[in-house]
N, C-alpha and C positions, 0 to 999 in steps of 0.2 A: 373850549368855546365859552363867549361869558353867558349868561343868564340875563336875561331882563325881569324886571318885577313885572309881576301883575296889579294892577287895583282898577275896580270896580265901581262905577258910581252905582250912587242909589236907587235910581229908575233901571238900572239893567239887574242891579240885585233881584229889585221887585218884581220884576220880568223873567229874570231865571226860577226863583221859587213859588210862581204860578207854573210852570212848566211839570207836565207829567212826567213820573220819573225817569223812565227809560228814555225820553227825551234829553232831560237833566242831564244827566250822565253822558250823555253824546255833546251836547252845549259843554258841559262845564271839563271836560275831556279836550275837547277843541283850546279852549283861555286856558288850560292849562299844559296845552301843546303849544303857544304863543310863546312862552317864556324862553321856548330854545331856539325857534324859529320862529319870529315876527311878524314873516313874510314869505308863507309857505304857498307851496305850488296852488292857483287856484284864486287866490284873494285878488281883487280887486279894489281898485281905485271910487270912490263914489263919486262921480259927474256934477261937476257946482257945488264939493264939497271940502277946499283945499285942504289937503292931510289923512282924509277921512279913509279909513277902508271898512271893507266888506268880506267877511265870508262864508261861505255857505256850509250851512250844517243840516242836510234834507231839505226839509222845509221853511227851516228858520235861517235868519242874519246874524251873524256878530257884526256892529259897529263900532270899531276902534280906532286907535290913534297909536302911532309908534313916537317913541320922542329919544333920539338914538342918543342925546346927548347926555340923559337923566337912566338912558339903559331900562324905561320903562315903557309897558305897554298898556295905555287907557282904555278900559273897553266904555263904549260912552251906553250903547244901547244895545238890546237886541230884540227879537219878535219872531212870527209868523211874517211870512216874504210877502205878506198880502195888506201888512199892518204897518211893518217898521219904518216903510220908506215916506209915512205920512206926518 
């Protein structure tokens, strides 16, 4: 099975390491379960956002982009489910 890369932009880095740890480690567990499966049970589509997904980790969003031709997976953003979608 191939591997997709990960990378991260700068706003979700900053986003993840404001994140308390045991949170951390469930988020960054998640983008780092992305790499073998892109498109795991559960994600969704974001509505008026072509490409764009979502998925849930408790409380918080990962927002990513798959780009199947580069075999990578962009995580653009993430947050609290109360925050991210603004």
């Amino acid at each position: 099975m191939t591997r997709y890369r990960i990378s991260i932009e700068r706003d979700a880095l900053q986003a993840l390491s404001k994140l308390d740890k045991p949170i951390r480690r469930r988020v960054q567990t998640a983008i780092d379960g992305l790499a073998d499966d892109p498109r795991p049970h559960g994600v969704r589509a974001l509505v008026g956002q072509h490409g764009l997904l979502r998925m849930r980790v408790g409380d918080y969003r990962i927002v990513y982009e798959v780009h199947d031709n580069q075999l990578l997976v962009l995580v653009i953003d993430l947050g609290h489910r109360r925050e991210i979608y603004r």
